[in-house]
C-alpha positions in Angstrom: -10.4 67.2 -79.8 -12.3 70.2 -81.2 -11.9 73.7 -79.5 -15.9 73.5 -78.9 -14.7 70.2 -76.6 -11.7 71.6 -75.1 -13.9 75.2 -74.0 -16.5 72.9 -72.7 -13.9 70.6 -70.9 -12.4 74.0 -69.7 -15.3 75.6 -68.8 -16.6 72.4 -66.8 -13.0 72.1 -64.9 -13.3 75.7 -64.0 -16.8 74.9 -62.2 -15.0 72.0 -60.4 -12.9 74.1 -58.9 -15.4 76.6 -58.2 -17.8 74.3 -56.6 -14.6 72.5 -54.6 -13.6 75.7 -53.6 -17.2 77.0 -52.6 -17.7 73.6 -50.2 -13.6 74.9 -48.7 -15.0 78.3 -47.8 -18.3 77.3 -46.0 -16.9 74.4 -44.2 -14.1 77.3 -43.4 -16.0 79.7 -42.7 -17.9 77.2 -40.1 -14.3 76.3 -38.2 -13.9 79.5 -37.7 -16.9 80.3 -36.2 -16.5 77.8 -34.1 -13.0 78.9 -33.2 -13.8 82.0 -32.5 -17.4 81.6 -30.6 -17.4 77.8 -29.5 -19.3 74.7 -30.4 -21.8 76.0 -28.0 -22.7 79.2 -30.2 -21.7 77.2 -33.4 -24.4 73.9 -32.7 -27.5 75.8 -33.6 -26.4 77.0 -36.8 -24.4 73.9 -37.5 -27.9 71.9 -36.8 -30.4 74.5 -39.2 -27.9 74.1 -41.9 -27.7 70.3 -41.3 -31.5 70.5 -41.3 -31.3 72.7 -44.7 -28.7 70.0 -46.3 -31.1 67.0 -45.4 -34.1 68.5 -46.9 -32.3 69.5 -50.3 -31.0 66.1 -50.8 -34.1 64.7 -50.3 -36.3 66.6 -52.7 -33.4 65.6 -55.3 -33.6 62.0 -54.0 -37.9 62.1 -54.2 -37.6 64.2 -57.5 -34.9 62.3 -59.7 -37.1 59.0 -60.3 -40.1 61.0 -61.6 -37.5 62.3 -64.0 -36.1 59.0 -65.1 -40.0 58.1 -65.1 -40.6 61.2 -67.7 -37.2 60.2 -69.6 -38.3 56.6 -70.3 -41.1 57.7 -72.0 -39.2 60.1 -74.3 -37.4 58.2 -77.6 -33.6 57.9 -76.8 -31.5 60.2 -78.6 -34.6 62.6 -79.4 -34.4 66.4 -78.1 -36.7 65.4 -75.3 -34.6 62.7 -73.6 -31.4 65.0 -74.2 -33.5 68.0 -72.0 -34.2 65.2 -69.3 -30.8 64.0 -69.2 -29.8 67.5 -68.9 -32.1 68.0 -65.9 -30.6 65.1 -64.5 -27.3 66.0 -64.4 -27.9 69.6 -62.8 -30.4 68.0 -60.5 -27.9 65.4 -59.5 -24.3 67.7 -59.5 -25.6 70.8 -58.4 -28.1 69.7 -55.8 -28.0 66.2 -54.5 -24.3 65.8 -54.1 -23.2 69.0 -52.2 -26.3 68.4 -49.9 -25.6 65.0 -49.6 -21.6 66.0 -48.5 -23.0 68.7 -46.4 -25.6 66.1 -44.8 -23.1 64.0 -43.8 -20.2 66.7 -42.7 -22.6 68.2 -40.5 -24.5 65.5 -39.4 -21.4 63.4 -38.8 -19.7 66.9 -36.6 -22.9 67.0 -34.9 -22.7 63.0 -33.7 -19.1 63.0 -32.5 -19.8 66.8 -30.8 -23.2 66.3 -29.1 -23.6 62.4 -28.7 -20.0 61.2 -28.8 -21.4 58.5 -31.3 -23.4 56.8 -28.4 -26.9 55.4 -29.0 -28.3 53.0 -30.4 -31.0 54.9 -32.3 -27.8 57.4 -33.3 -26.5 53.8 -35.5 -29.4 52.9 -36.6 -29.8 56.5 -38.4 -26.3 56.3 -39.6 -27.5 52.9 -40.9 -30.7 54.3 -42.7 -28.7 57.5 -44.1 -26.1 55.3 -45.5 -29.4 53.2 -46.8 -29.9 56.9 -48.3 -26.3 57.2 -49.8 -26.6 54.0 -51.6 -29.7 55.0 -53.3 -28.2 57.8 -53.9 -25.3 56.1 -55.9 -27.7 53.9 -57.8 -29.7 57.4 -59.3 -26.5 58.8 -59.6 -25.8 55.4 -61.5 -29.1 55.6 -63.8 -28.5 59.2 -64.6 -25.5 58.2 -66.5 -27.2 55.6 -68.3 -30.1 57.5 -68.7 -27.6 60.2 -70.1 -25.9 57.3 -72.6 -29.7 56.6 -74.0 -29.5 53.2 -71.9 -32.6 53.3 -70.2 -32.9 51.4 -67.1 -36.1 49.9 -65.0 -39.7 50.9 -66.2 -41.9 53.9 -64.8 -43.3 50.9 -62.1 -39.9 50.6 -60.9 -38.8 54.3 -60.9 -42.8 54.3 -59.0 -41.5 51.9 -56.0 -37.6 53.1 -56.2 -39.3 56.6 -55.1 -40.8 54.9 -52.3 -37.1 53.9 -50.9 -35.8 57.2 -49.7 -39.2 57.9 -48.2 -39.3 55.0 -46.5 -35.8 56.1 -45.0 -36.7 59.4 -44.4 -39.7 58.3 -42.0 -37.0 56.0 -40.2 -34.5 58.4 -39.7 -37.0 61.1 -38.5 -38.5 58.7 -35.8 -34.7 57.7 -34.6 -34.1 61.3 -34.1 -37.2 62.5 -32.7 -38.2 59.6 -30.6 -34.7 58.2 -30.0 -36.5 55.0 -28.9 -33.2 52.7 -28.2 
């Protein structure tokens, strides 16, 4: 291993642990607000930053396939596909998975607190975000193969696979807001 590798390895443990230990503090900081003032006080805040997760992961979730649609047209291995498969990565580790964890933590916190996990419509949204979570996994999937030069699907497939977590969103909004079951 060069010393070029072991800095980067180094460097990219040290922002594990800063991003791990970032997520420890909020989710922290949120106990002991709600220690201190009560799930009462807490829910509002609990809910705009449950509000704030959802919406990041899904403009990662909408955005990622127009970027694996932009990476399939680059040649593999050029400069191009190396700056999309950079974009990827950021987009996918610094975005979509800590909204994603916050998403569910919230949301999940919020369902036991308020609802007590009772509802239909409440199972069918836990259905539909776990729909989300497994698209989720497949980008996070396609990134890496995107990232080894093994492009995957065409820009019609990337086209419709952008059309999933929309599709999902709609569902999940109208469970929420309607609550019709």
């Amino acid at each position: 291993m060069s010393k070029d590798e072991r800095q980067t390895g180094t460097r990219e443990g040290r922002k594990a642990v800063f991003r791990a230990a970032t997520a420890l503090v909020f989710f922290g900081a949120i106990a002991l607000y709600i220690m201190f003032f009560g799930a009462d006080q807490a829910y509002l805040w609990i809910k705009a930053l449950h509000v704030v997760a959802v919406i990041s992961w899904m403009a990662g979730l909408l955005y990622m396939p127009r970027l694996f649609i932009y990476h399939g047209d680059s040649e593999p291995g050029s400069q191009q596909a190396q700056t999309f498969a950079i974009m990827e990565q950021r987009l996918l580790k610094v975005i979509m998975n800590p909204a994603m964890m916050v998403s569910w933590s919230l949301g999940l916190y919020l369902a036991w607190s308020v609802y007590g996990f009772h509802g239909g419509w409440l199972h069918a949204k836990l259905a539909a975000v776990l729909g989300l979570t497994g698209v989720h996994v497949f980008f996070s999937r396609a990134v890496a193969s995107f990232g080894r030069g093994d492009y995957i699907g065409n820009a019609r497939f990337w086209r419709l696979m952008n059309e999933v977590p929309t599709l999902l969103m709609i569902v999940i909004v109208i469970l929420v807001i309607v609550k019709p079951f």
